[in-house]
C-alpha angles and dihedrals in degrees: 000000000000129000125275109258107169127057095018106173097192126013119176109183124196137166099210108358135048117320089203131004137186128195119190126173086169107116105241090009132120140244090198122013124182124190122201104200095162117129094215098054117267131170120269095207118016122189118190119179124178091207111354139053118321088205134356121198114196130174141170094196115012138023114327089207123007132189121199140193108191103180126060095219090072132110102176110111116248092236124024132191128192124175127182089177138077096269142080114294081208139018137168128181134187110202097180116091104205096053107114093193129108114249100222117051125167130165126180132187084192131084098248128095110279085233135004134179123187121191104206095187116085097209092057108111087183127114125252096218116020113179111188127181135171087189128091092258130089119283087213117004120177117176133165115227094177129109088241113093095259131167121246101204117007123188120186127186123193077201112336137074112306093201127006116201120188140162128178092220107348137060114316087198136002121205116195136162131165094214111357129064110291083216133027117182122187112194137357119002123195119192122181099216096076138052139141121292122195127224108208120228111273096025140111093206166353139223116230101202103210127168117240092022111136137164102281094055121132112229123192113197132191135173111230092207137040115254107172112254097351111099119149128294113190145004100198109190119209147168091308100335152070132207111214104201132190137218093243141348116291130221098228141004124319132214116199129175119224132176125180123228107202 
């Protein structure tokens, strides 16, 4: 994007200090205000830096930077991102630790998305929306508070992954409801924590090694054939490990199914 050159209406030019400042003590009033009256759409306050920040929003009190829709007919979003670089269309970071808010807010009365960033360059492995806190708040947060049947946080992939959840040594993602299923799944579902184990001919059993396993492990077992009277007996966690064992000896080889709980 490069900078407006023609029908400025203001221009304020330093070397060192402000180009253009406004001061208002006037309740409801503003310091700066820019009007777009253009029929065919133009930008009531433009900011353009070749290395620095395009706009900066800072307050004590209030909002640093809003973004307003103001008639319900609308379908733009209230805030908008585009990026054709490497980086982030949009990032937000609380460095305070003990702020319990989220860092990224957005409301609408329109019809359009709060908030909405768009990467229009294919080799960016950046994020859209990156919300960051090292508070004790929510980096991104979405909820629905109507009586319609909304949804609080979507993620959609052409072929990739719609919504990516990890923890180092927490929960990667928590699923809770008071009266509804705390998780609905339509379609496949892979968990790594499960897989086939053979049982040789001849043999009782087989030992499935599998790191974090411990003692107190649930292990479900299934045969994955049909062998008379011999079903399986026993699936016996232990430290990294679990034994599958049979009824009786086959007479070939077996395939069983296991998944482990916790």
């Amino acid at each position: 994007m490069s900078q407006p050159t023609a029908g400025v209406g203001v221009r304020g030019d330093s070397t060192s200090g402000d180009g253009v400042t406004g001061t208002t003590n006037g309740d409801g009033a503003h310091g700066v205000f820019g009007d777009d009256q253009s029929t065919g759409g133009g930008t009531g306050v433009f900011g353009w830096s070749a290395n620095g920040t395009g706009v900066t929003g800072v307050s004590v009190n209030s909002t640093g930077v809003l973004g307003v829709i103001n008639t319900d007919t609308n379908p733009s979003p209230a805030v908008g991102a585009d990026t054709i670089g490497t980086g982030n269309a949009v990032s937000a970071t609380i460095s305070k630790a003990t702020n319990p808010s989220a860092a990224v807010s957005a409301s609408t009365v329109g019809t359009g998305n709060a908030i909405s960033g768009t990467i229009s360059n294919a080799s960016n492995p950046k994020a859209a929306i990156l919300g960051s806190t090292a508070g004790a708040g929510t980096g991104v947060i979405g909820q629905t508070t109507g009586t319609a049947a909304g949804t609080g946080v979507r993620g959609t992939s052409a072929k990739g992954i719609g919504v990516v959840g990890s923890s180092t040594s927490g929960t990667g993602v928590s699923a809770a409801s008071t009266s509804g299923p705390a998780l609905a799944v339509s379609g496949k579902v892979t968990f790594s924590r499960s897989g086939i184990a053979t049982v040789s001919s001849g043999h009782k059993s087989v030992t499935v090694t599998l790191a974090g396993v411990t003692t107190s492990s649930l292990i479900l077992a299934t045969m994955q054939q049909i062998l008379g009277s011999i079903t399986v007996l026993a699936a016996v966690p232990a430290a990294g490990s679990f034994t599958i064992t049979l009824t009786g000896a086959p007479t070939g080889n077996v395939k069983v199914a296991w998944f482990v709980i916790n």
